[in-house]
N, C-alpha and C positions, 0 to 999 in steps of 0.2 A: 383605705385600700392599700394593701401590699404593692410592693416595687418588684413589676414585671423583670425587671435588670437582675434582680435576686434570682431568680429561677432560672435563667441561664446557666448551660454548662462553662464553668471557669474556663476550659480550653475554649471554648466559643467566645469567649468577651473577651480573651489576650489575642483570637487569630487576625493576623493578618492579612487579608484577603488579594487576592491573585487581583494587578492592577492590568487591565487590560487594555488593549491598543485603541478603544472607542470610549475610554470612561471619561475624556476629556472631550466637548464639542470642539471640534477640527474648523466648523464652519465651510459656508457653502466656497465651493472652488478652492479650497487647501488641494493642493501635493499630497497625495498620502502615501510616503515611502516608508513608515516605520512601523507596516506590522507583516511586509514579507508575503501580502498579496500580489494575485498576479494584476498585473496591469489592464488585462482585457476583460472581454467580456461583462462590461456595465452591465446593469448594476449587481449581476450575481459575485463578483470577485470579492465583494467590499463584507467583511464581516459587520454583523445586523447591531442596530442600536441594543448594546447590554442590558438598558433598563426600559424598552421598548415605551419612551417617552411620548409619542406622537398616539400608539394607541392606548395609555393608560390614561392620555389626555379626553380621547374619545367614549372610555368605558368612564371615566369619570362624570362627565356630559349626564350619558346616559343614566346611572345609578345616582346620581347627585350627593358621591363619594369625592374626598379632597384626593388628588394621584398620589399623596404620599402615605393614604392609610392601601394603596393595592399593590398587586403583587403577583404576576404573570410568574407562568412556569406549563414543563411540558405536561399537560393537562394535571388536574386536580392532584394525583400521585402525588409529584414531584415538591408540593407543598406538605402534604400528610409525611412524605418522607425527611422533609428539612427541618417540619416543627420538631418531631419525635429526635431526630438526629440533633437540635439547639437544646432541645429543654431536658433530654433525660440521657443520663450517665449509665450509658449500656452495664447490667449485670448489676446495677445499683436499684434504680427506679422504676415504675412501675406506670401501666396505661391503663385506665378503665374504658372498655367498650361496653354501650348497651346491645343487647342479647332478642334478637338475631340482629343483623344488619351489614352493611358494606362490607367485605371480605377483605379490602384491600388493608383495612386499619391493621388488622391483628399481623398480615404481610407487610407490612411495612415495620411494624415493634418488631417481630421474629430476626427480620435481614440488623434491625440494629441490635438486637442481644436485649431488648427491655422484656420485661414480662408486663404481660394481660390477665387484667382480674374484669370477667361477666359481669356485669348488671343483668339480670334478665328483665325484659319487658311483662306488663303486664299479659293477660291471654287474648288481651285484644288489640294488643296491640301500643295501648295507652304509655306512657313513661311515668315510672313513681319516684320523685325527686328524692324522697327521705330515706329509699331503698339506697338509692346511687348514693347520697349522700353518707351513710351507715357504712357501705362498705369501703372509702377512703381511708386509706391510711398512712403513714411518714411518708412514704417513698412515693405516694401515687402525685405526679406530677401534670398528669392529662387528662382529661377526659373526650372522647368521642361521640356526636350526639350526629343522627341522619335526619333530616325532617322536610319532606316527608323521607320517611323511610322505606331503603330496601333493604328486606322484599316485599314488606308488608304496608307500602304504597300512602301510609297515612299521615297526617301530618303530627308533631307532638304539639302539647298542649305548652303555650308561649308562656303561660306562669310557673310550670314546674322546669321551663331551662331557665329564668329568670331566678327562683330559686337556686339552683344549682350554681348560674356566676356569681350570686350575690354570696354565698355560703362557701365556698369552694376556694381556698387561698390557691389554685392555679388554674392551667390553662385548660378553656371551651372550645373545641373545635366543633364547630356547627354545619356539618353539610347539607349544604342547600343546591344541590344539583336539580332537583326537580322541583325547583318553588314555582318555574313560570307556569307551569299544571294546576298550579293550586287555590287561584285567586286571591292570593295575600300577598304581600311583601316583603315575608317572613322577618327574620329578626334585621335585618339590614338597618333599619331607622333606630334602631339602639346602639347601634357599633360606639358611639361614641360616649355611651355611659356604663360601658364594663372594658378596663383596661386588658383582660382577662380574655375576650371574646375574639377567636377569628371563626369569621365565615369564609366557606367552601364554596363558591360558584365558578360553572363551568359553559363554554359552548358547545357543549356536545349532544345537549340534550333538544333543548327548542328552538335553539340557533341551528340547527342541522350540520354542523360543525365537528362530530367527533373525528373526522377524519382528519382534521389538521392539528389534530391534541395543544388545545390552549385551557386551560384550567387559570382558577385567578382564587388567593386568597387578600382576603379584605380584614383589616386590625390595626392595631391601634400603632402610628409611623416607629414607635422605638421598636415595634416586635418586627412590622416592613423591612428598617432597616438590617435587623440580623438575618432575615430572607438572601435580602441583599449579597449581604456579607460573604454567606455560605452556599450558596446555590453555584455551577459552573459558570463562567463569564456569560457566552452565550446560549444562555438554553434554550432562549426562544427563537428558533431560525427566521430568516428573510422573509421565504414565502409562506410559513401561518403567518406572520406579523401580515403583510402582505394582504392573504385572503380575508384573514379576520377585520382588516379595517376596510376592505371593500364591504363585509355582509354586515358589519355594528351601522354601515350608512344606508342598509335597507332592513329599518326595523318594519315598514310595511309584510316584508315577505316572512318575518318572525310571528307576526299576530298574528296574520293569514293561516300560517302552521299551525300555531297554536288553537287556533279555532277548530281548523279541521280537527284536528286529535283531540280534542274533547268533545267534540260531535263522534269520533267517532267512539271514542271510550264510553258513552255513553251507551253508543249500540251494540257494540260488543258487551257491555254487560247484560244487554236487555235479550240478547238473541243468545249469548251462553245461557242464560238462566232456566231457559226451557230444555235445553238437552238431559238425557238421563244419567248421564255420567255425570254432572257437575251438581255439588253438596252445597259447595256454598261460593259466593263472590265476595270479596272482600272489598270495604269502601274504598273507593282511592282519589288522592288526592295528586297524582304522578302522571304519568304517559305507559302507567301496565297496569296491570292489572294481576293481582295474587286471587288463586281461583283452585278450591278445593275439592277433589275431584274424585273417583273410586278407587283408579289403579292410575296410581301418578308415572309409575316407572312403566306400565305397559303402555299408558297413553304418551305419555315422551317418547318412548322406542319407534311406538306406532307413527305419529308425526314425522320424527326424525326421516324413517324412511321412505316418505311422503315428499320430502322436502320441506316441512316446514319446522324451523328451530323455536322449539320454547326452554325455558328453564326448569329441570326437575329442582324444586326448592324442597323436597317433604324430608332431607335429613336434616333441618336448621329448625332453631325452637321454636314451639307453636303452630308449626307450618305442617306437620305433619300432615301428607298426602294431598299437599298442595305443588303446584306447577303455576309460573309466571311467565306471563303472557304479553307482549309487549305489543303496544297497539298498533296496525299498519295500514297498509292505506286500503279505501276499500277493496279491491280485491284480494290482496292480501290477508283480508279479515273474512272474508266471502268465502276463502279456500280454506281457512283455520276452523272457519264454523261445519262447514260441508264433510270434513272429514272428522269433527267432532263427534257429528250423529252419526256417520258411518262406522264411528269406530266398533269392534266389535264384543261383544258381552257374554 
C-alpha cells in the first residue's frame, strides 16, 4: 500500500497550524485569562473544545470507531472541502465524481480551482468499478462515491467500491449520509483495512439534526490528523457540540425515527404507484424517494404552489423526468399524495 503522507499537498505537510487558546487542557477550575474572553456569562463566554473530545468520545461508543480515526466539522461540507483543499494542488489535480450524485463534490473542487472528470453510473443506477477505474489518470487524486446515492436513493454494490480502494493509488471518499435507511452498516467495519478510505457520515439525516450542522468524517488517524491541522480552530461551536451530545444519549428516539420513515417510505411507494402521473418508483435504500413521473417541471410548479417542496432532479443523468421526494410524516405524505392525483392532465 502507498504512503497516504505522499499525496498531500507540500504546503499542507510544511503548515503550521494556528495554535489556539483551548489546544492545551487548562483543567477543571484554571483562571482563564489568556484568550481575551469576556469573563461572564458561563458557560457561553468560554471558546468550545477545538477537537470536541467529550463528543468524539461519545460517537466513538456508538460506531465502535477509535476517536482518533474521526473528525467533526460544520456538517459533512466542511470535510469534502478540507479533503479536496489537503490532497489536491488547485489548477494541477484532478477529482473523479460518479455521475449523477451529491452536487455539493463538484462545488466544493470549483471553489478550490481542481477540475472534475464524470464517471457516469450505470442506467440503474448500479456503479461500474472498471469504468471509474479506466478513466484515472496522473493528476486524478480523489475520488467521490454516495452510497446510498443522491438522488437515485440506492445503495452501491460493496465489491466494486472495494475494487476501486484496492486498485486506486488515492483517496475514497465514501458518503454514507443515508446508511441508517438502508439496513447495512455500510462500509464502516472496513475503515481500517484501506488507508485510502474516509467515510462521510452525518446527523442530519436519521438523527433529526440538520439543523445544528455536525457532519463527521471517519479515516485513517494520519489523514484525522491533517483535518485537524487545516480546518479553523473552532468550527464546531458550543451549542451543536452541546445539542449533539444531548441527542447521541437518546438513540431510542433515533430508532423510533427511523422506523417510522421506513414505514413510511414504504407507503409512500405503494400509494404513489397507483397515481397516473407516476412511470416509475425507483428502489430506495435512503429516507426519499426518486419517482419518475410525466411532467416533472409542471408537477414541481404544481406542488410548489400548493406548498409542498419536492426536488425537480430530471436535468441530472438518468433521471430524466424524474422528481425527488423526500419522505414526511404522515400527513405530510397524505397531502403530497392528494395533490398527486389532483394534479391536472
Amino acid at each position: 500500500m502507498f504512503d497516504i503522507i505522499d499525496l498531500i499537498r507540500n504546503n499542507i505537510r510544511e503548515l503550521i497550524p494556528y495554535s489556539s487558546a483551548r489546544d492545551e487542557n487548562s483543567g477543571d477550575g484554571a483562571v482563564l485569562l489568556d484568550a481575551n474572553e469576556s469573563p461572564y456569562n458561563t458557560p457561553f463566554n468560554r471558546y468550545p473544545d477545538p477537537l470536541q473530545m467529550e463528543l468524539k468520545e461519545r460517537i466513538s461508543d456508538l460506531l465502535s470507531t477509535p476517536s482518533d480515526r474521526i473528525f467533526l466539522g460544520n456538517g459533512s461540507d466542511e470535510a469534502i472541502d478540507l479533503l479536496i483543499r489537503i490532497f489536491c494542488e488547485p489548477s494541477a489535480d484532478r477529482v473523479i465524481i460518479i455521475d449523477p450524485s451529491y452536487g455539493m463534490y463538484k462545488v466544493c473542487a470549483d471553489i478550490n480551482n481542481v477540475r472534475v472528470d464524470f464517471v457516469s453510473l450505470n442506467e440503474d443506477f448500479s456503479l461500474d468499478a472498471d469504468r471509474l477505474l479506466a478513466a484515472l489518470i496522473q493528476e486524478t487524486k480523489m475520488v467521490f462515491l454516495c452510497s446510498p446515492n443522491n438522488p437515485s436513493s440506492n445503495l452501491l454494490d460493496p465489491s466494486e467500491i472495494i475494487k476501486i480502494l484496492s486498485e486506486f493509488q488515492g483517496i475514497v471518499v465514501l458518503d454514507e449520509a443515508y446508511i441508517d435507511f438502508s439496513g447495512t452498516d455500510g462500509m464502516l467495519p472496513l475503515l481500517g483495512d484501506y488507508k485510502n478510505l474516509v467515510i462521510l457520515r452525518t446527523l442530519s439525516k436519521a438523527w433529526g439534526l440538520a439543523g445544528i450542522r455536525l457532519g463527521m468524517a471517519l479515516a485513517d488517524p494520519g489523514i484525522i490528523q491533517y483535518l485537524n491541522k487545516v480546518k479553523y480552530p473552532y468550527n464546531v461551536n458550543y451549542l451543536t457540540q452541546l445539542k449533539a451530545l444531548e441527542m447521541l444519549h437518546s438513540v431510542n428516539n433515533k430508532e423510533d425515527w427511523i422506523e417510522k420513515i421506513l414505514t413510511e417510505r414504504k407507503e409512500l411507494e405503494n400509494r404513489l404507484t397507483g397515481i397516473a402521473v407516476v412511470k416509475k418508483i425507483y428502489p430506495s435504500d435512503a429516507n426519499f424517494l426518486l419517482v419518475r413521473v410525466e411532467d416533472p417541471v409542471g408537477i414541481y410548479s404544481y406542488l410548489n404552489k400548493q406548498g409542498v417542496i419536492v426536488r425537480n432532479r430530471s436535468h441530472m443523468t438518468h433521471c430524466e423526468g424524474c422528481i425527488r421526494i423526500t419522505v414526511g410524516t404522515p400527513d405530510e405524505n397524505n397531502r403530497l399524495i392528494a395533490l398527486m392525483k389532483s394534479y391536472p392532465q
